[in-house]
VOTIRO-567635 format. One line per 3 residues: for each residue x, y, z of C-alpha. Coordinates in steps of 0.05 Angstrom, whole numbers, plus 5000, padded with zeros to 4 digits. Example, Ala and Ser with C-alpha at 12.3 -4.5 7.8 and 13.67 -1.06 7.14 Angstrom:
<sites>
5246,4910,5156  5273,4979,5143
</sites>
This chain:
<sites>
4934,4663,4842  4946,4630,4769  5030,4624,4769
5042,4620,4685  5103,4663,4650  5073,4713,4688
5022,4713,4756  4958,4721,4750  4936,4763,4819
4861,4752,4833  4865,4755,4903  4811,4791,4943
4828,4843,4991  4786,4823,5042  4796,4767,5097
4728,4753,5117  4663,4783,5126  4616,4778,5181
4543,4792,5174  4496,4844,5226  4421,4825,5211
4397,4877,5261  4432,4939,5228  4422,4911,5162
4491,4917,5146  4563,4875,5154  4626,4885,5178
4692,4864,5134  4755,4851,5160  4805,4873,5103
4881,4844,5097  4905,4927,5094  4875,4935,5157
4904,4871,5189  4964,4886,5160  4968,4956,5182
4950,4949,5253  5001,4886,5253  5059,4931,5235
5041,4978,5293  5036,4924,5347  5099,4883,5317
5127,4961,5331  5106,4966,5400  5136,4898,5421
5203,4918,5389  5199,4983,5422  5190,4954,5488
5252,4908,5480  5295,4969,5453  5277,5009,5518
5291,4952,5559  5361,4950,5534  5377,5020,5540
5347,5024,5601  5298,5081,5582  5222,5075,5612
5178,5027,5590  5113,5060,5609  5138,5115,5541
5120,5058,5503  5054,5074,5504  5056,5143,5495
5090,5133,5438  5050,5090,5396  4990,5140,5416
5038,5179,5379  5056,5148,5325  4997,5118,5309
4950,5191,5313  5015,5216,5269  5012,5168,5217
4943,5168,5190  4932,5242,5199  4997,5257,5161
4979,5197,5111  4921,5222,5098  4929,5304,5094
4989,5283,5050  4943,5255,5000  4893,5307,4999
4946,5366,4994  4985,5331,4954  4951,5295,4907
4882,5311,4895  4864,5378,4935  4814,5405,4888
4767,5343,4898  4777,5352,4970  4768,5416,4977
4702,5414,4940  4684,5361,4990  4716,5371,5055
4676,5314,5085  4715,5267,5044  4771,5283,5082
4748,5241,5142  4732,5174,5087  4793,5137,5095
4762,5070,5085  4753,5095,5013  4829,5094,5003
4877,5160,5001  4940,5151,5043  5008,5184,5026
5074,5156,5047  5105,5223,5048  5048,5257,5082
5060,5197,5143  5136,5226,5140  5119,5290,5163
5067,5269,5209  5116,5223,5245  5175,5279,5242
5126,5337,5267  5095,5287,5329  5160,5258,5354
5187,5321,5362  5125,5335,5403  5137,5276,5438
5214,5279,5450  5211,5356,5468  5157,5352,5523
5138,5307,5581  5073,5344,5628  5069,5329,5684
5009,5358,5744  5034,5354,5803  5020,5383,5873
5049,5448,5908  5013,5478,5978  4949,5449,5947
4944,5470,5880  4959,5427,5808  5018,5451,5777
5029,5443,5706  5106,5424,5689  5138,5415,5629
5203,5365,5623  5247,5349,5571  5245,5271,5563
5313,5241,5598  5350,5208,5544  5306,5215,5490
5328,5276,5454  5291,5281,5377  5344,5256,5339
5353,5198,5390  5282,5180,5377  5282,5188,5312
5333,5133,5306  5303,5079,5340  5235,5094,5315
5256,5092,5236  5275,5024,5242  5207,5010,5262
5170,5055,5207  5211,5009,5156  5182,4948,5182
5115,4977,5183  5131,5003,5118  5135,4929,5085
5072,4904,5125  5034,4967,5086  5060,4959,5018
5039,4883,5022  4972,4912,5040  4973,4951,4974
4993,4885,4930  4925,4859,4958  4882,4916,4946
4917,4909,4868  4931,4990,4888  4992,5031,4874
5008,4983,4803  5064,4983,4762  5078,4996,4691
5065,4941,4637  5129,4893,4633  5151,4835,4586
5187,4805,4641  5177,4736,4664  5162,4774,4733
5107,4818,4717  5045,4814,4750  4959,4814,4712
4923,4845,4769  4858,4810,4748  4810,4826,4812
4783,4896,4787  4764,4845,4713  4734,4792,4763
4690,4841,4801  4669,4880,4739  4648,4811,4696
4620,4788,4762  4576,4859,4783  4513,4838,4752
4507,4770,4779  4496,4734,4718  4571,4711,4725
4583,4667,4788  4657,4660,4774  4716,4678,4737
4789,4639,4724  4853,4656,4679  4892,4601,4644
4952,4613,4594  4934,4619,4517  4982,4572,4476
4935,4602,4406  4965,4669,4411  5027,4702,4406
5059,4746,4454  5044,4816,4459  5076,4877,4465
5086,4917,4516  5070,4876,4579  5010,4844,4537
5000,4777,4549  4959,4718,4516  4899,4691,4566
4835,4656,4571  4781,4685,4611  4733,4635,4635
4657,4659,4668  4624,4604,4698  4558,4627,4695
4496,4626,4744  4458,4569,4709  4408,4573,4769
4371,4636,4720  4343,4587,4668  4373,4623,4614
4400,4584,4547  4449,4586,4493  4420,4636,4461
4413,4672,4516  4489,4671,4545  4517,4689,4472
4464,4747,4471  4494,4770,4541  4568,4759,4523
4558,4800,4449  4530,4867,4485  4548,4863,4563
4618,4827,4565  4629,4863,4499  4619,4926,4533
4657,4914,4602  4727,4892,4560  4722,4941,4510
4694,5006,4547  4707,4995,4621  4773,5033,4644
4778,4993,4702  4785,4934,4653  4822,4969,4603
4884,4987,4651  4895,4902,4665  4861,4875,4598
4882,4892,4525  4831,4888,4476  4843,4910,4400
4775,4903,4370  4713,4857,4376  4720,4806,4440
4738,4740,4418  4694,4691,4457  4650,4636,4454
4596,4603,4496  4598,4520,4514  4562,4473,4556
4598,4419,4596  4559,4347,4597  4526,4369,4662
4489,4425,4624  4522,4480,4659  4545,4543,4613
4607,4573,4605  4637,4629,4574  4714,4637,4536
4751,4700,4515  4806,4702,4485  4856,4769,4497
4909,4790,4525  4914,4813,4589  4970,4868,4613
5034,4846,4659  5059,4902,4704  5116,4906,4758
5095,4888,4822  5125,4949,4853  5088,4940,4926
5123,4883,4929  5195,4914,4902  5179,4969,4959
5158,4919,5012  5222,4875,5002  5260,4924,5007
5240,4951,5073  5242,4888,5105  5310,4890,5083
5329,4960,5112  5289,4941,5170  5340,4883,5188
5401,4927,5171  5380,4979,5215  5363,4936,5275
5431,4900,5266  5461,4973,5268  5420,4990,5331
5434,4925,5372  5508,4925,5357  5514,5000,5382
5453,5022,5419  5461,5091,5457  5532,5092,5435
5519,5112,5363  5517,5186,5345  5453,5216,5348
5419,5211,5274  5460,5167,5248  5403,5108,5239
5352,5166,5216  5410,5191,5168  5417,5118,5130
5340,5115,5138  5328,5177,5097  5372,5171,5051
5361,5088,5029  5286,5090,5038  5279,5159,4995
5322,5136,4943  5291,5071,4928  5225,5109,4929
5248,5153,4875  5272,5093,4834  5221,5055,4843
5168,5113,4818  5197,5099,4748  5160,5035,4744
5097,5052,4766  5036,5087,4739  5027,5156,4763
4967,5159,4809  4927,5221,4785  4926,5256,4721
4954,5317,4725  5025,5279,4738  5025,5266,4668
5056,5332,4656  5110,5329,4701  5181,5313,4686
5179,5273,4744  5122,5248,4788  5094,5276,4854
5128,5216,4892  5188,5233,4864  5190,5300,4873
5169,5300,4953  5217,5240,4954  5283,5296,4940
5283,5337,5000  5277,5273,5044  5342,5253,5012
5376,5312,5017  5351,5328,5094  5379,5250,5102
5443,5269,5071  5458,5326,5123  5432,5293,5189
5482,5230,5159  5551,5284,5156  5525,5318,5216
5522,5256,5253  5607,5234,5231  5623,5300,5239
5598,5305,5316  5637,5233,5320  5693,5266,5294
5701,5314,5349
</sites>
């Protein structure tokens, strides 16, 4: 990560990566993943704790994770496909079941969570034994109506919430719109990977350009430098010859490149050789600043996560039920809504809407948090 007016993200998404000879494959441990699970075992530990104070069974715990954590990725994921691209899924159904390939909606998890913690608060089986024979019963949980759950368990989802979004920074997914500001983010790793995919480039750096002036519109003046495999035997000639047509091609044509670099016309580069012999390539261009909205999103909920545990611990069972959820809905919805202005919309077809499909799913959260919020004063009321 290059810190200039602006960052320079060229971080790679994965931790580490551990080969398997014998299957001919490898298997990669990725920072969303780590990042992911961590939120639901930081959960687990916090759940345990809030039990423990209120006196409610610890052995739940368990269930409820099971819970939560079936809840989350099924509703994460359907969310996506219904939401946001159902004709590609449809077409493919098996795709459905791909997660590793990326395709997980916030507000899908939301009614995952809501639907199987209702499940979970409503009904506790039980088999037990009469004159011989296994009896199936069916208990409410004691002290654990849904709104009651709901409350302690939203504190949680915002925590998990932040770990998530960070996961997104790394994966340079879910971007922001092109800024001027001194705080905008060049998510560079899709441009490394692309200029690196043929193997003639071994690696690629970003320094500030003091030879050109600012752009607009989140554009900002860079140097790209490719070190370049000098292990091929190729020459001068050679790496010019390569930089004219291929690197040519991948700034000016590539839409992966095209979303973080801006390129009006012919690529200005050139090739040079250090006194070692080794060749290395220059562009000059300008390379696109956006908000680093995962990170807005993940601040944030670290911040409601603290505000709601502070609620919690200073009134535990004694606040009225949905209170906590109420806040939850309504702060973490909100910002959502806000914060879709300075992103990019995530599939086409948004671009014809007056407001995005984030936004729009994010409304009836708000409002549902509005009414559990006055139904909650109102039953302290009486």
């Amino acid at each position: 990560m290059t810190i200039l007016s602006y960052i320079i993200w060229d971080g790679s998404p994965e931790i580490f990566t551990i080969p398997v000879p014998f299957l001919d494959s490898h298997i990669t441990l990725r920072w969303y993943g780590l990042l992911f699970a961590l939120g639901f075992l930081l959960s687990q530990q916090i759940v345990y704790y809030m039990f423990k104070r209120e006196g409610k069974p610890e052995k739940d715990v368990d269930t409820l994770t099971i819970y939560m954590v079936i809840s989350t990725i099924i509703g994460a994921r359907l969310g996506h496909v219904l939401f946001y691209e159902p004709e590609r899924y449809l077409a493919n159904p098996i795709d459905i079941f791909k997660i590793w390939e990326g395709g997980l909606a916030s507000h899908g998890a939301a009614v995952g969570i809501l639907f199987a913690l209702w499940l979970y608060s409503r009904k506790k089986i039980k088999i037990m034994s009469s004159d011989g024979k296994s009896v199936l019963k069916v208990d409410r949980r004691p002290n654990q109506n849904y709104l009651q759950t709901l409350d302690r368990i939203v504190i949680l989802v915002a925590l998990t919430g932040a770990l998530i979004r960070l996961g997104n920074f790394y994966n340079s997914e879910i971007i922001g719109k092109p800024t001027n500001s001194d705080y905008g983010i060049v998510f560079a790793r899709h441009v490394s990977e692309i200029l690196k995919s043929d193997g003639t480039v071994k690696n690629v750096s970003y320094v500030k350009n003091d030879n050109l002036p600012e752009g607009e519109n989140g554009s900002m003046p860079v140097k790209i430098l490719l070190e370049f495999d000098n292990t091929q035997g190729l020459h001068l000639d050679d790496y010019e010859q390569y930089m004219e047509s291929r690197v040519n091609s991948f700034i000016t044509n590539s839409s992966y490149v095209r979303e973080h670099i801006y390129q009006s016309g012919e690529v200005d580069y050139k090739v040079s050789q250090d006194e070692t012999g080794n060749y290395f390539g220059i562009i000059n261009t300008y390379a696109i600043s956006r908000y680093p909205a995962q990170l807005y999103e993940s601040f944030s909920c670290v911040l409601l996560f603290i505000a709601l545990f502070l609620i919690w611990n200073k009134h535990k069972e004694k606040l009225p039920d949905g209170r906590i959820f109420g806040i939850f809905m309504i702060v973490l919805w909100s910002l959502r809504f806000a914060y879709e202005f300075l992103k990019e919309n995530q599939v086409d077809f948004e671009n014809n809407l007056p407001l995005n499909m984030g936004q729009i799913l994010s409304i009836p959260l708000v409002l549902a948090g509005i009414y559990i919020l006055i139904r909650s004063f109102r039953k302290e009321v009486k």
